[in-house]
C-alpha positions in Angstrom: -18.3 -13.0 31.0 -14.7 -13.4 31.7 -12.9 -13.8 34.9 -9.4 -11.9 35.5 -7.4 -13.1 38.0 -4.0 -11.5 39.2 -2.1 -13.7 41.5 0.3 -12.5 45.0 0.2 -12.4 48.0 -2.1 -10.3 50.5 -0.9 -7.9 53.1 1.4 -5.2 52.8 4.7 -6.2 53.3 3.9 -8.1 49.8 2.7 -5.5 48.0 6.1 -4.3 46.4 7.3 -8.2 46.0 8.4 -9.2 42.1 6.0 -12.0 42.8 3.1 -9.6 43.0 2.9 -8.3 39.9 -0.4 -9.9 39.4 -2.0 -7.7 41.7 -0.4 -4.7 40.1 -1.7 -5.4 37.0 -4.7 -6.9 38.4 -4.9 -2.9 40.0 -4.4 -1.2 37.0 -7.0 -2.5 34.9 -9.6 -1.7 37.9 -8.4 1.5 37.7 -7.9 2.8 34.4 -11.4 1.4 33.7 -13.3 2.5 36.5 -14.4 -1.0 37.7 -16.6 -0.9 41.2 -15.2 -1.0 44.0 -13.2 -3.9 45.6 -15.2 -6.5 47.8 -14.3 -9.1 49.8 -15.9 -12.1 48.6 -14.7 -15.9 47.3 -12.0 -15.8 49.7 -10.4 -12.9 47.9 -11.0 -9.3 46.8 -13.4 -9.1 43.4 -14.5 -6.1 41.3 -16.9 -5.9 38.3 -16.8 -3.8 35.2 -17.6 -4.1 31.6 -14.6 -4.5 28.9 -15.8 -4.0 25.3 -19.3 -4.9 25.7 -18.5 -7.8 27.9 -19.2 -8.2 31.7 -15.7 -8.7 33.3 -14.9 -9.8 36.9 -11.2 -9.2 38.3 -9.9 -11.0 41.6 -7.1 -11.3 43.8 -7.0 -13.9 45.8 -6.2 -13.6 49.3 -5.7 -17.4 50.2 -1.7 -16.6 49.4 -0.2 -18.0 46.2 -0.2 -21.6 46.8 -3.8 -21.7 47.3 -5.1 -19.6 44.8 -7.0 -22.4 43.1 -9.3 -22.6 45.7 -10.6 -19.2 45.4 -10.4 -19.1 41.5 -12.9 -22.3 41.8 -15.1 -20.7 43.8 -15.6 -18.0 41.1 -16.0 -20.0 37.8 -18.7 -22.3 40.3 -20.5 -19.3 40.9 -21.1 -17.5 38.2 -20.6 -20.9 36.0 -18.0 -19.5 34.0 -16.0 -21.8 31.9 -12.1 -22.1 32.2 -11.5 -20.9 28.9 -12.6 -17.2 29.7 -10.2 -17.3 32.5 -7.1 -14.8 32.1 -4.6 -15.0 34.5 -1.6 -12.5 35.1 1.4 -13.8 36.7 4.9 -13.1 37.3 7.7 -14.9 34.8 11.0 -15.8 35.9 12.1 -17.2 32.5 11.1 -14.0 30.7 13.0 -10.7 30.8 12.1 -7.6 33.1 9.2 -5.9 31.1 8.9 -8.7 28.3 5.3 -10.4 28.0 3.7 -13.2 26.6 0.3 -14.7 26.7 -0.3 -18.6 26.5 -3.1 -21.0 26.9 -2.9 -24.0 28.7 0.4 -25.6 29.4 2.8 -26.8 32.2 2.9 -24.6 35.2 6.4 -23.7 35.4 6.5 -24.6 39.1 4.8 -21.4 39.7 2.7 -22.3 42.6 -0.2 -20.1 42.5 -0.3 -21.7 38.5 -0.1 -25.4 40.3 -2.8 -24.6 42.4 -5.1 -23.6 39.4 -4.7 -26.4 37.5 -5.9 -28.6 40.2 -8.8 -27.1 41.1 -9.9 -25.4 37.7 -8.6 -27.0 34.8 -5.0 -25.8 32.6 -6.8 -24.7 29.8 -7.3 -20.7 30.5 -5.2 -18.2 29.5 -1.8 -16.8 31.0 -0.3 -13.0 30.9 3.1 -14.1 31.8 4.8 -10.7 32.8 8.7 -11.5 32.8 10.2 -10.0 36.0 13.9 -11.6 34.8 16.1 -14.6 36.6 19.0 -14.0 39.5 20.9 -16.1 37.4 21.5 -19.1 40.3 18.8 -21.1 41.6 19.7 -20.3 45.1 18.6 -16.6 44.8 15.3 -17.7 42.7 13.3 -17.5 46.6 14.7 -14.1 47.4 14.6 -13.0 44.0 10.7 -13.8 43.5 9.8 -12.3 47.3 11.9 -9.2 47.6 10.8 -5.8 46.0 11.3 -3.5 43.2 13.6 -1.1 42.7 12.7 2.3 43.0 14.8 2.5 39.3 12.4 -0.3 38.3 9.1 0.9 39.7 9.6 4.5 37.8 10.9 2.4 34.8 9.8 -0.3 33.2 7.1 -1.4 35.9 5.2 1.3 35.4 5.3 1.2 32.1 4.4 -2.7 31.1 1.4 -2.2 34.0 0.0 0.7 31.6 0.5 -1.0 28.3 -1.2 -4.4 29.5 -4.2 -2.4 31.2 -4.8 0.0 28.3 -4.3 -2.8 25.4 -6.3 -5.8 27.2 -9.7 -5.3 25.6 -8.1 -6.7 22.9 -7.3 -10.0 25.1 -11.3 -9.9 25.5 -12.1 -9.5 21.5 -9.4 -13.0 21.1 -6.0 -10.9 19.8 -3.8 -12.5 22.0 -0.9 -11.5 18.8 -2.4 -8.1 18.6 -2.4 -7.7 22.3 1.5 -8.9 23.0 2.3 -6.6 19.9 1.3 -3.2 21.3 2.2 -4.0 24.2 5.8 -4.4 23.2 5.8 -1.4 21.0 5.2 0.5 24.0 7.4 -0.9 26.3 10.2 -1.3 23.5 9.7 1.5 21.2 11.9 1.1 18.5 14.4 3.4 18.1 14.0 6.2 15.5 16.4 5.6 12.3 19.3 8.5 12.0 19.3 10.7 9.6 20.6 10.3 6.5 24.3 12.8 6.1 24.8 14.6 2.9 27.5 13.3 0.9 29.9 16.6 0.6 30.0 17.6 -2.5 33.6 16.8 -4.3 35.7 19.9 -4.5 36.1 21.9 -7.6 39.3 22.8 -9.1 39.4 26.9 -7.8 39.8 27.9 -11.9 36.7 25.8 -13.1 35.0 27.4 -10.3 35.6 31.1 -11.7 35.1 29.5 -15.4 31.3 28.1 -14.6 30.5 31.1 -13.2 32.0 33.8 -15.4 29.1 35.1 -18.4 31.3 33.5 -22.3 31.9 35.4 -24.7 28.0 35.3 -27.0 26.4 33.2 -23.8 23.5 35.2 -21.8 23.9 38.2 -23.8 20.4 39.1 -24.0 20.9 39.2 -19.9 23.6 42.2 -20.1 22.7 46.0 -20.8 24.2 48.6 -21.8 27.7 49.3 -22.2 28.9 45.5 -21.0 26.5 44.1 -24.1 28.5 46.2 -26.1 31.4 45.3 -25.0 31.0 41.0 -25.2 29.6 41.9 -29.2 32.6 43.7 -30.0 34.9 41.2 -28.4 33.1 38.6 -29.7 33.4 39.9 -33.4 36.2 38.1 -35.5 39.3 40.4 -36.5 39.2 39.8 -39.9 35.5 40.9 -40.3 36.7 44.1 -38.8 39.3 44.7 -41.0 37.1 44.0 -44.5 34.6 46.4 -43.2 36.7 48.8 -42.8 38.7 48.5 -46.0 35.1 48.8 -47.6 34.6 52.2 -46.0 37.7 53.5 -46.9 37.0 52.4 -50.7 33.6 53.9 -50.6 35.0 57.1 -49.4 38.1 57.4 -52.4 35.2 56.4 -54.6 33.2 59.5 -53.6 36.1 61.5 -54.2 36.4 60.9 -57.8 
């Protein structure tokens, strides 16, 4: 059994906040896989499906972020599930809008709902880290991580990752945490088809070797002409001299006769 959790914050002037893409994601999977419906239980919201043969919980804890150990615990208690088969999708300052990467165990990153895990569960369970990008000065990190989307984003690249992670994370299940960041990318950042290749033009030919390639020489093709052009190319191809000898042997034949 594994336990997904996506972290935020409840109530719904959160539910657009960068810092709630956790329950986005933690939506999506729910959705696109027909999980049951959500219930209210361990201090949270929790819905069960199955995941490649595998019995998979998902919850949202509703303790808000700092606290979101304490729920998580209550879970893994419950249904005795060990840390290690814990996945956990969180938002990513230090990681590009739309850029993921999964890790296991680690520091924390002074992400609080993170901090709150590690006390009460353990650090070694898995993290979806979905980048959501840096304001660039430490001052705006707070209104940064708590203010909303962008429409632009939300029809971009939001929707996007959300469907790439739910429709690749049976792989996350099966242990392809490569394969799983992999597709996931490719979708996201499809890489851009190669142009075509241009056709080097073809060096221009002198206009008079043009006309010579194409005009029939004299005792070339012959067998393709008929009629009065075939006789035409064998009498000008037929030496002068010839000529005259046959003719001066005609004319001898004929004073021959006469005698």
């Amino acid at each position: 059994m594994f336990l997904v959790v996506g972290l935020g914050n409840p109530g719904s002037g959160y539910a657009a906040n960068r810092h709630n893409i956790g329950f986005m994601a933690a939506d999506e999977l729910v959705r696109r896989y027909s999980f049951g419906p959500w219930r209210k239980k361990f201090q949270g919201q929790i819905s069960e499906g199955e995941l490649n043969g595998q019995k998979v919980l998902v919850l949202k804890p509703e303790t808000f972020m700092n606290l979101s150990g304490q729920s998580v615990g209550e879970v893994l208690r419950f249904y005795k599930i060990p840390v290690e088969d814990v996945i956990v999708l969180h938002d990513e300052l230090d990681l590009p809008p739309g850029k993921l990467r999964v890790k296991r165990g680690g520091g924390h990153g002074g992400h609080n709902g993170l901090r709150s895990i590690d006390a009460h569960c353990g650090k070694e369970y898995r993290r979806v880290r979905l980048g959501i990008g840096h304001p660039g000065e430490k001052s705006r990190v707070h209104g940064h991580v708590l203010g909303d989307f962008s429409k632009a984003e939300q029809d971009g690249w939001l929707m996007t990752l959300l469907d790439a992670v739910a429709a690749e994370f049976g792989r996350l299940t099966k242990g392809d945490d490569g394969g799983f960041m992999s597709k996931v990318s490719a979708i996201v950042s499809p890489p851009k088809p190669k142009a075509p290749k241009k056709d080097k033009p073809a060096a221009d030919k002198d206009e008079k070797n043009k006309d010579a390639s194409t005009e029939p020489q004299a005792g070339e093709g012959i067998n393709d002409l008929s009629g009065a052009a075939k006789v035409r190319l064998e009498r000008a191809d037929t030496p002068v001299s010839n000529a005259a000898s046959a003719m001066a042997e005609a004319l001898a034949k004929a004073f021959g006769k006469k005698k």
